[in-house]
C-alpha positions as protocol buffer text, in pm:
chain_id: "A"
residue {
  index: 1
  type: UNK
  ca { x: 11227 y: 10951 z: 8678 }
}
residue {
  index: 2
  type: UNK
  ca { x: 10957 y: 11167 z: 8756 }
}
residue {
  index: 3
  type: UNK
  ca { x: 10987 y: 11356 z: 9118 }
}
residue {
  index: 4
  type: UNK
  ca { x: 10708 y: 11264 z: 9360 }
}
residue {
  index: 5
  type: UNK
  ca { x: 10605 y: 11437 z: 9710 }
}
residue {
  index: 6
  type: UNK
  ca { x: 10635 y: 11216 z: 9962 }
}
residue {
  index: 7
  type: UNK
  ca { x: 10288 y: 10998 z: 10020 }
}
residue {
  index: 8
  type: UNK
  ca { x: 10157 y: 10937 z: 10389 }
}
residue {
  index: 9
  type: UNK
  ca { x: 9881 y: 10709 z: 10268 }
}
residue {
  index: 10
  type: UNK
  ca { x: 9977 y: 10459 z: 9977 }
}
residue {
  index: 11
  type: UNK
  ca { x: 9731 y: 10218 z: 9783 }
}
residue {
  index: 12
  type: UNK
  ca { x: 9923 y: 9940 z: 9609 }
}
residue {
  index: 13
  type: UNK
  ca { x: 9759 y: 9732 z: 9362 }
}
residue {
  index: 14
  type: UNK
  ca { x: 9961 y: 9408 z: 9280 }
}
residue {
  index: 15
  type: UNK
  ca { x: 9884 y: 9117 z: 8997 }
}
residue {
  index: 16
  type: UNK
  ca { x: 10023 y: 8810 z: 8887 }
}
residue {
  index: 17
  type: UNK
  ca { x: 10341 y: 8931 z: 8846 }
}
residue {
  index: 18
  type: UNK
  ca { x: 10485 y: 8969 z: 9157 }
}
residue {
  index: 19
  type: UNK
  ca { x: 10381 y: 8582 z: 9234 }
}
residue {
  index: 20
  type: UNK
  ca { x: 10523 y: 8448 z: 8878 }
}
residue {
  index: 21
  type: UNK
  ca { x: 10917 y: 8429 z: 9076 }
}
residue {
  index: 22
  type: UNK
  ca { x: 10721 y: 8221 z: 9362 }
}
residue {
  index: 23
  type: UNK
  ca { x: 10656 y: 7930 z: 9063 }
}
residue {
  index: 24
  type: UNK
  ca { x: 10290 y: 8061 z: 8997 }
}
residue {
  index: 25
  type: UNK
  ca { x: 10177 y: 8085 z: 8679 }
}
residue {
  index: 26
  type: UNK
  ca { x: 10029 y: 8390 z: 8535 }
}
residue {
  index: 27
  type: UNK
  ca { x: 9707 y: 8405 z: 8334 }
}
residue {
  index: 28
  type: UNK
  ca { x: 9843 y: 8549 z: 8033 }
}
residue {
  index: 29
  type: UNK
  ca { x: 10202 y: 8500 z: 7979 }
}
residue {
  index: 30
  type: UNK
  ca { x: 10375 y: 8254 z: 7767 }
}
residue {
  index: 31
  type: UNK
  ca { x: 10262 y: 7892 z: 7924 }
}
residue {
  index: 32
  type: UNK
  ca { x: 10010 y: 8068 z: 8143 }
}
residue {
  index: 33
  type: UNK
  ca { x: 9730 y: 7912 z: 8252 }
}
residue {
  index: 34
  type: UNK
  ca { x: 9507 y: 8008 z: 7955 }
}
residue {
  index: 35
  type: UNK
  ca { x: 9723 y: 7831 z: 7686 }
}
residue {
  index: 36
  type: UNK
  ca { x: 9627 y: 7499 z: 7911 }
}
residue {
  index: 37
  type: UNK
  ca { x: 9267 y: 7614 z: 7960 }
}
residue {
  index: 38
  type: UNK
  ca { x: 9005 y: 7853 z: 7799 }
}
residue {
  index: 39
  type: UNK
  ca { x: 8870 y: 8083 z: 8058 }
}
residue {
  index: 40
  type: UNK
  ca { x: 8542 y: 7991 z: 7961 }
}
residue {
  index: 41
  type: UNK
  ca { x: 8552 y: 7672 z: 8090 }
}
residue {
  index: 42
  type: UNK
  ca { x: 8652 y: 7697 z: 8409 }
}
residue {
  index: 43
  type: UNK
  ca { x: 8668 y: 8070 z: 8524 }
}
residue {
  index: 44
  type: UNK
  ca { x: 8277 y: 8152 z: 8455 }
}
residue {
  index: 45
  type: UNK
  ca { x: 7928 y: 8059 z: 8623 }
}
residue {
  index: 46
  type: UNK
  ca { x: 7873 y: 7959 z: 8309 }
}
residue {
  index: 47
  type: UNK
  ca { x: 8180 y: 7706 z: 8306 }
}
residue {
  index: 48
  type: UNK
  ca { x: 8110 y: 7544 z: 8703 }
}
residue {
  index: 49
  type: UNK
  ca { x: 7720 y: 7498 z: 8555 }
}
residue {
  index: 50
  type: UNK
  ca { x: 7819 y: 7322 z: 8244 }
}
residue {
  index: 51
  type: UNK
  ca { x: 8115 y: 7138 z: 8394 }
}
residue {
  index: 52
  type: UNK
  ca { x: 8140 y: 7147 z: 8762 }
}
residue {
  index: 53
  type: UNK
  ca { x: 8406 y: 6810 z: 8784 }
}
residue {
  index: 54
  type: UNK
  ca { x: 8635 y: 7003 z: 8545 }
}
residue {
  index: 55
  type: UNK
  ca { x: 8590 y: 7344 z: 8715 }
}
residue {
  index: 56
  type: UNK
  ca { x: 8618 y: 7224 z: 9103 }
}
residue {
  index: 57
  type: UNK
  ca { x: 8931 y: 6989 z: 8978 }
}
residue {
  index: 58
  type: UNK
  ca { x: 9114 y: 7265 z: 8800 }
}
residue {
  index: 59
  type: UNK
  ca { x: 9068 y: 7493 z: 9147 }
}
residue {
  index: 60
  type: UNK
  ca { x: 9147 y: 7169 z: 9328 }
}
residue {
  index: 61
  type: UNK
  ca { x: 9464 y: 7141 z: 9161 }
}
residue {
  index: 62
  type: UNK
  ca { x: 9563 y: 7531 z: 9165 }
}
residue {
  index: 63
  type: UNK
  ca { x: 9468 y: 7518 z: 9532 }
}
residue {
  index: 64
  type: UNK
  ca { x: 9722 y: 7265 z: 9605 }
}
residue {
  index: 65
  type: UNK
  ca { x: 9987 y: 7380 z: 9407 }
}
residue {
  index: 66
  type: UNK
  ca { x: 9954 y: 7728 z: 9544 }
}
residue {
  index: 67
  type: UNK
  ca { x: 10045 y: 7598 z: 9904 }
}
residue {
  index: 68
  type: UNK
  ca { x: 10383 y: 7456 z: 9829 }
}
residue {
  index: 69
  type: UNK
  ca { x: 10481 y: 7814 z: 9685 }
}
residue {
  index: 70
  type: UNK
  ca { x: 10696 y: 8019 z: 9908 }
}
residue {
  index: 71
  type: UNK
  ca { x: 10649 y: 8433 z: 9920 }
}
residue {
  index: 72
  type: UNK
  ca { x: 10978 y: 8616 z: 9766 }
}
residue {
  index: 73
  type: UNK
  ca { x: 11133 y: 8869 z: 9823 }
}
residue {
  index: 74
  type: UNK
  ca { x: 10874 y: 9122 z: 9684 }
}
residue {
  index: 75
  type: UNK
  ca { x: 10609 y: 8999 z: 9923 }
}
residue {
  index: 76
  type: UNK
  ca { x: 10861 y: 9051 z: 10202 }
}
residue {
  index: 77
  type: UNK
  ca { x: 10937 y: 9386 z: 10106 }
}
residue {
  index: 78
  type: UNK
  ca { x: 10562 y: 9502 z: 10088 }
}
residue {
  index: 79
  type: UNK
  ca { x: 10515 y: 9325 z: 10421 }
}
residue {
  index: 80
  type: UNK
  ca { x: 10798 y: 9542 z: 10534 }
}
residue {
  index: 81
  type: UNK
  ca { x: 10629 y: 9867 z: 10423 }
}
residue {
  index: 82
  type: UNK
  ca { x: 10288 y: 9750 z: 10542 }
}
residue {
  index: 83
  type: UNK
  ca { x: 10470 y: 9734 z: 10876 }
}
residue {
  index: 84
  type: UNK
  ca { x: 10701 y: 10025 z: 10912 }
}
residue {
  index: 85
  type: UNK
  ca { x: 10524 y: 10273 z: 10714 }
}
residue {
  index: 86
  type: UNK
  ca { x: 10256 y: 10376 z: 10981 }
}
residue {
  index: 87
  type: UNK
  ca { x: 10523 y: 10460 z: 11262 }
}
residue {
  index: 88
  type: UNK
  ca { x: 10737 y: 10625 z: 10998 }
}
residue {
  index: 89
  type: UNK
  ca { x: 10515 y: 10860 z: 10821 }
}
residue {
  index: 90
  type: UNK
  ca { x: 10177 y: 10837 z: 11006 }
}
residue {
  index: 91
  type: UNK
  ca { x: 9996 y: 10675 z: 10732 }
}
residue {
  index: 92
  type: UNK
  ca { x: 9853 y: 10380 z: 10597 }
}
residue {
  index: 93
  type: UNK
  ca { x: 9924 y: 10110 z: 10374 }
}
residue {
  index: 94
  type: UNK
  ca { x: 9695 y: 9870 z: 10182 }
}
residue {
  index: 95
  type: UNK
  ca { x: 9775 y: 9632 z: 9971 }
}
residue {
  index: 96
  type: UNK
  ca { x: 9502 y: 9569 z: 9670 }
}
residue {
  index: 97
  type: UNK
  ca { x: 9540 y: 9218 z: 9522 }
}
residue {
  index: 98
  type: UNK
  ca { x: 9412 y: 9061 z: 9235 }
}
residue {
  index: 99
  type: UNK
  ca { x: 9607 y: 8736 z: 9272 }
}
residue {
  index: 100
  type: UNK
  ca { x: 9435 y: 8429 z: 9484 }
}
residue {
  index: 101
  type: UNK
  ca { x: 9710 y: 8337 z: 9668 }
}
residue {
  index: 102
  type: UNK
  ca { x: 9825 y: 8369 z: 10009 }
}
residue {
  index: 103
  type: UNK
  ca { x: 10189 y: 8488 z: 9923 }
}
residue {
  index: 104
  type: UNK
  ca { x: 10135 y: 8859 z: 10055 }
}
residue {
  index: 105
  type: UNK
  ca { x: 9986 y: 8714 z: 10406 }
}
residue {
  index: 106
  type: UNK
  ca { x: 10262 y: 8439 z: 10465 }
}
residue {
  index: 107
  type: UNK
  ca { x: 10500 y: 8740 z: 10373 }
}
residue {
  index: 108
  type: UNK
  ca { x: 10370 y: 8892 z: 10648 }
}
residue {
  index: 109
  type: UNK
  ca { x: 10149 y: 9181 z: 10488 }
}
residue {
  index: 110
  type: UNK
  ca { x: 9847 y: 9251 z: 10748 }
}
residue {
  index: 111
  type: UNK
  ca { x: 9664 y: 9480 z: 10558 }
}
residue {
  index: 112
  type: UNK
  ca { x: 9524 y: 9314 z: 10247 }
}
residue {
  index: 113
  type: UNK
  ca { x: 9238 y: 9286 z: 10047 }
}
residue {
  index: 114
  type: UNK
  ca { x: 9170 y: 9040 z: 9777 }
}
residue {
  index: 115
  type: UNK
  ca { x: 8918 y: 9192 z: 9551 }
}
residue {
  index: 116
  type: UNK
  ca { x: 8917 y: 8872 z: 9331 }
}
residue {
  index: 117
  type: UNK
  ca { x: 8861 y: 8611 z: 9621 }
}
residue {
  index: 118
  type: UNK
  ca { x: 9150 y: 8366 z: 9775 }
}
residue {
  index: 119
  type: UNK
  ca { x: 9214 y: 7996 z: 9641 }
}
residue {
  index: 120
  type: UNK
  ca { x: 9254 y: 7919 z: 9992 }
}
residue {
  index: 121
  type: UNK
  ca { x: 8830 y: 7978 z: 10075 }
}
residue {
  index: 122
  type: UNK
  ca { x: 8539 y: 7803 z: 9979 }
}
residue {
  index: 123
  type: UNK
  ca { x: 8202 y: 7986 z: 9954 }
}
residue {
  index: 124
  type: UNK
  ca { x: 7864 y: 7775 z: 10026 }
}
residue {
  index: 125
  type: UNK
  ca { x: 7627 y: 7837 z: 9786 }
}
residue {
  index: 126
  type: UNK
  ca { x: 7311 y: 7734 z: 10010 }
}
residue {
  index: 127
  type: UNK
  ca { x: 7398 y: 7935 z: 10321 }
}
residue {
  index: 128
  type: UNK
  ca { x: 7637 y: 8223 z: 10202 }
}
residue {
  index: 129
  type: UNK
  ca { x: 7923 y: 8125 z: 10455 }
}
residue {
  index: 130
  type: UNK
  ca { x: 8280 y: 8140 z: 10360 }
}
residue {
  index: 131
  type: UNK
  ca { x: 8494 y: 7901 z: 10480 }
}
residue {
  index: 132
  type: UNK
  ca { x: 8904 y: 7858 z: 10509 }
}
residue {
  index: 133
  type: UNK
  ca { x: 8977 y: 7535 z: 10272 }
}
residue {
  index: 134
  type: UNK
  ca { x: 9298 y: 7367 z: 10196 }
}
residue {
  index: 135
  type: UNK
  ca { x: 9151 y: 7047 z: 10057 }
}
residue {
  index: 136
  type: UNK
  ca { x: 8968 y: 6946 z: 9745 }
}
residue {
  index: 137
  type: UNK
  ca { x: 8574 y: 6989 z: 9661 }
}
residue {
  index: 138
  type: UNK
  ca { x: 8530 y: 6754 z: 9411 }
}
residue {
  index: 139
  type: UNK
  ca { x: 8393 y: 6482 z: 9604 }
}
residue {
  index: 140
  type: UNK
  ca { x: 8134 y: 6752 z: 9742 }
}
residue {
  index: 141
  type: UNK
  ca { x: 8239 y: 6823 z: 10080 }
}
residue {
  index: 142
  type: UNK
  ca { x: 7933 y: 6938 z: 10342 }
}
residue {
  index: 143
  type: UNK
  ca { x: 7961 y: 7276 z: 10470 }
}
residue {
  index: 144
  type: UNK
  ca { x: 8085 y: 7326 z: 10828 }
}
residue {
  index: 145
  type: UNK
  ca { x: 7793 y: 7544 z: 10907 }
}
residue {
  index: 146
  type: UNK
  ca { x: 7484 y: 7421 z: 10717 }
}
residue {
  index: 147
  type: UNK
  ca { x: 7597 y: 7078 z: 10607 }
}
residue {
  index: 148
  type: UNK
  ca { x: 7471 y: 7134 z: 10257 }
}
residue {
  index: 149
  type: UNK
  ca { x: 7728 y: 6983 z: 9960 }
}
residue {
  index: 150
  type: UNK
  ca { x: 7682 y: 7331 z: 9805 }
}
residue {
  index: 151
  type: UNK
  ca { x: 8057 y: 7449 z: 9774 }
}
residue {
  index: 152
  type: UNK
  ca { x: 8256 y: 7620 z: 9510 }
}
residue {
  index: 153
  type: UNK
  ca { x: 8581 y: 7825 z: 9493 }
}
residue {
  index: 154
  type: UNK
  ca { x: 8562 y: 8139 z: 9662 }
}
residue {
  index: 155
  type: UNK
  ca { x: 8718 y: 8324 z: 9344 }
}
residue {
  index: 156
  type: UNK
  ca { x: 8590 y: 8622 z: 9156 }
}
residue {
  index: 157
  type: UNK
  ca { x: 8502 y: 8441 z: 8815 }
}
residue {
  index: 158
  type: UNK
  ca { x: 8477 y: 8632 z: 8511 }
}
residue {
  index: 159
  type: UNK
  ca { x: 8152 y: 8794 z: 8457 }
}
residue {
  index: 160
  type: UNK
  ca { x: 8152 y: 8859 z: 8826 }
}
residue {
  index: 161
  type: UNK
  ca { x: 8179 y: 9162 z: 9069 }
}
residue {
  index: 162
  type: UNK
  ca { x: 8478 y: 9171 z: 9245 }
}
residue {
  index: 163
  type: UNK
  ca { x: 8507 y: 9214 z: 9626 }
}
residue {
  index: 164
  type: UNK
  ca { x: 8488 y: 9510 z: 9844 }
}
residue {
  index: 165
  type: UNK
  ca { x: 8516 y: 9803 z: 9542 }
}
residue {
  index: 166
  type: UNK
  ca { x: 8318 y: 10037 z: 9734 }
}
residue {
  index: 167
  type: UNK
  ca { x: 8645 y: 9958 z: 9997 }
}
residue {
  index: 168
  type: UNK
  ca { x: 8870 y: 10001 z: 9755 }
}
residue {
  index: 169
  type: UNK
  ca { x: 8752 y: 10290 z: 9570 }
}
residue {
  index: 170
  type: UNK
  ca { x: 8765 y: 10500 z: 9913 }
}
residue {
  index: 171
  type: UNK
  ca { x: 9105 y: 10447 z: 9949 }
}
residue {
  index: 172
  type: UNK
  ca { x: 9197 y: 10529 z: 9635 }
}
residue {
  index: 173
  type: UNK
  ca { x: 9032 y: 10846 z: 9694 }
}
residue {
  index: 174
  type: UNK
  ca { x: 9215 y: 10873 z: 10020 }
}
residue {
  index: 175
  type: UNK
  ca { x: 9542 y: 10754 z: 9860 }
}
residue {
  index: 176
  type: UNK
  ca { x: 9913 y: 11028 z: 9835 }
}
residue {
  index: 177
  type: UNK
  ca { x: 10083 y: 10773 z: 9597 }
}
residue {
  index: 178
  type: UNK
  ca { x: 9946 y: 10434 z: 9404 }
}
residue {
  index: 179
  type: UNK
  ca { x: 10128 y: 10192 z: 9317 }
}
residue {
  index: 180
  type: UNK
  ca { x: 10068 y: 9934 z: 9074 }
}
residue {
  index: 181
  type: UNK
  ca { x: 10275 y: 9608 z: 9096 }
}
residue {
  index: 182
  type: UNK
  ca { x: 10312 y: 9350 z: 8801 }
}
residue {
  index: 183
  type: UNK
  ca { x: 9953 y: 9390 z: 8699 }
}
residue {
  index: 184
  type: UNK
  ca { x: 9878 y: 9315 z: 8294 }
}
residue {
  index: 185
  type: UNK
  ca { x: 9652 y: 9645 z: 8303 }
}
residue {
  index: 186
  type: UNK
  ca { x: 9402 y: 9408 z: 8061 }
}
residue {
  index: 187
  type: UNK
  ca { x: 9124 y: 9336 z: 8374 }
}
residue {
  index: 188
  type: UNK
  ca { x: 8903 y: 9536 z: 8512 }
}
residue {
  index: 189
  type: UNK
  ca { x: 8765 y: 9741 z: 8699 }
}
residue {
  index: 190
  type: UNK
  ca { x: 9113 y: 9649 z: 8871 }
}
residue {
  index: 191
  type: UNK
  ca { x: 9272 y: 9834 z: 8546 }
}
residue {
  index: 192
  type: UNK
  ca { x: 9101 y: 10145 z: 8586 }
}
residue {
  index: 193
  type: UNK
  ca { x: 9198 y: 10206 z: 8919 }
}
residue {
  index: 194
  type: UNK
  ca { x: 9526 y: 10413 z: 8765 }
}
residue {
  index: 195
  type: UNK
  ca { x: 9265 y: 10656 z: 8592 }
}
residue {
  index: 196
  type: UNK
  ca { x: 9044 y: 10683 z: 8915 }
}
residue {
  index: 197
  type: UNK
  ca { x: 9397 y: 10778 z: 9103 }
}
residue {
  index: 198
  type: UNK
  ca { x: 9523 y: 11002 z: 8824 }
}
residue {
  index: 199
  type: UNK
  ca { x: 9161 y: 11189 z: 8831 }
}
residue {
  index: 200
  type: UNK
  ca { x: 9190 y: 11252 z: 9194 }
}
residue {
  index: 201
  type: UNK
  ca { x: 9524 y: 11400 z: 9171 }
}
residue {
  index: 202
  type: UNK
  ca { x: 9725 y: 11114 z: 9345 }
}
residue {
  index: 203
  type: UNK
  ca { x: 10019 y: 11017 z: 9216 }
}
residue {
  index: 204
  type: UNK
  ca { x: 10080 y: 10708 z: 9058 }
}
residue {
  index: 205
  type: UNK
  ca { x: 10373 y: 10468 z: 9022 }
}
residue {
  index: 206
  type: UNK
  ca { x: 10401 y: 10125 z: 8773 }
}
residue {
  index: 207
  type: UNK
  ca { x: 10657 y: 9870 z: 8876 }
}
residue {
  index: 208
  type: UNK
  ca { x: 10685 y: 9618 z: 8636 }
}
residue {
  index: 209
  type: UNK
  ca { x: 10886 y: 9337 z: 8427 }
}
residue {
  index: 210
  type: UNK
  ca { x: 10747 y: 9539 z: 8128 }
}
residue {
  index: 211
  type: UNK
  ca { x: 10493 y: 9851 z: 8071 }
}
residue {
  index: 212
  type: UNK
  ca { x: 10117 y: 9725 z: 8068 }
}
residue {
  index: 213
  type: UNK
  ca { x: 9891 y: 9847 z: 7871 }
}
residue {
  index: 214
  type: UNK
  ca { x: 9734 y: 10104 z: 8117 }
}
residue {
  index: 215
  type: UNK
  ca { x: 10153 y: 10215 z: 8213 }
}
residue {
  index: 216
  type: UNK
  ca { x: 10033 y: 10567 z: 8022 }
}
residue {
  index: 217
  type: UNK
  ca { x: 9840 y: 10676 z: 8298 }
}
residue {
  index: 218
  type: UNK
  ca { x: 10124 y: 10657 z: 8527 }
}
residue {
  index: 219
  type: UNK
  ca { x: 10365 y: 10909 z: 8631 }
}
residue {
  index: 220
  type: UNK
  ca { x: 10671 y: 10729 z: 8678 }
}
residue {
  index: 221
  type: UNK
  ca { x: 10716 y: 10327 z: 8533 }
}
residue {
  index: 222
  type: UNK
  ca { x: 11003 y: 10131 z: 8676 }
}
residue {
  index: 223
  type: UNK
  ca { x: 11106 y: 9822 z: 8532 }
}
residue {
  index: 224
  type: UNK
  ca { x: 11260 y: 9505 z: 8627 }
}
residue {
  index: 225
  type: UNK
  ca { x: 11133 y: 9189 z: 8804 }
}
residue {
  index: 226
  type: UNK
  ca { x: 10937 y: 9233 z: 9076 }
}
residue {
  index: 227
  type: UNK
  ca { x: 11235 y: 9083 z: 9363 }
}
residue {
  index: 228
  type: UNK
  ca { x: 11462 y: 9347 z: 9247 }
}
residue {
  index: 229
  type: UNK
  ca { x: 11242 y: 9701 z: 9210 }
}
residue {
  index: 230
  type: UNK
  ca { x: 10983 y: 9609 z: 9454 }
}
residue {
  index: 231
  type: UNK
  ca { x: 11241 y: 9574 z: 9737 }
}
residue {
  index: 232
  type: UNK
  ca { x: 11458 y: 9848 z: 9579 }
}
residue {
  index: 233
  type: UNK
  ca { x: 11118 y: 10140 z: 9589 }
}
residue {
  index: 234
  type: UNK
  ca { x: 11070 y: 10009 z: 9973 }
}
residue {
  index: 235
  type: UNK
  ca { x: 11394 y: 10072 z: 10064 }
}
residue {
  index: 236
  type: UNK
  ca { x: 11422 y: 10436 z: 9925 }
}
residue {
  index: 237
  type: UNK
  ca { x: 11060 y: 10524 z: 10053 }
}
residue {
  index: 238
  type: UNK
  ca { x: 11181 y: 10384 z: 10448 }
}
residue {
  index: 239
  type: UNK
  ca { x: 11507 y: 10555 z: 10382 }
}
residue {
  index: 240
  type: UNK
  ca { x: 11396 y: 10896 z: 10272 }
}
């Protein structure tokens, strides 16, 4: 265990893994959703131009699925420290997610940012407007605000720019400690963000069911599944 100085302002970047004990599937595990489906047809522009029924009802079925998932206890924990962690230590706490879910907000995490879009949005192509969705879009819903039947999932497919990374780059840069939480290290730019940190000078911190393939550029890796170390690391940051 490597000693740290204790952070005020903490960046915590989380992937699939901290959603897999809620019953959602990760990309690239064993049974993941890329053994069922190749990514190129149905997470690319590409894929949604070729194929739009097979793209919107894959999203239609993830979208669905996704809402009868329950947050555990490692969303609850990061909620926790996304509440306490400003009246304890002064600082700030955001919480960096590739996953499309909505586990971290019904946790009860305020601050979060989804730099890979939510399965719980639809984007109109014709006017720009994002919209909250909870239903399907294969029968080519209008838009609420232009009426257009131009919507698609508002997720970050592959070949495309993820959200806000001018956002998330400036708090990296503004960051004491990041933290990267059951992330694969394979996808970037989200992967790179350890290197950014480390070149800064910020320390970093991996918690994860096993090392990923960026866990060198860490300074301390903890593993374990994510209900067990996430809510153990909150508790000994609260309680130091």
């Amino acid at each position: 265990m490597v000693a740290m100085n204790r952070p005020r302002n903490i960046v915590i970047l989380t992937g699939a893994g901290i959603s897999a004990e809620s019953g959602i599937d990760t990309f690239r595990g064993g049974g993941g959703l890329w053994e069922q489906h190749r990514v190129e047809d149905v997470a690319t522009p590409e894929a949604f131009e070729r194929d739009p029924d097979l793209v919107l009802r894959f999203y239609d079925m993830r979208r669905e699925a996704i809402q009868t998932k329950e947050p555990n206890a490692a969303h609850h924990a990061l909620a926790r420290l996304d509440r306490e962690w400003p009246k304890k230590a002064g600082g700030e706490v955001l919480i960096v997610t590739q996953n499309v879910d909505d586990l971290h907000e019904r946790g009860g995490a305020l601050n979060v940012l989804h730099m890979h879009g939510e399965h719980l949005n639809a984007w109109c192509m014709a006017c720009d407007e994002r919209h909250r969705w909870t239903g399907t879009l294969i029968d080519r819903p209008p838009c609420p605000a232009c009426g257009e039947s131009a919507l698609r999932p508002d997720v970050v497919w592959f070949g495309e720019v993820p959200y806000r990374m001018e956002d998330i780059y400036q708090a990296v840069s503004g960051a004491d400690l990041f933290v990267s939480i059951g992330t694969s290290g394979a996808v970037y730019p989200a992967a790179g963000l350890v290197r950014s940190a480390r070149d800064l000078g910020v320390q970093t911190l991996e918690l994860n069911l096993e090392r990923s393939q960026g866990s060198a550029w860490f300074h301390e890796t903890r593993l374990g599944p994510a209900t067990e170390i996430v809510p153990a690391w909150v508790e000994e940051l609260l309680s130091s």
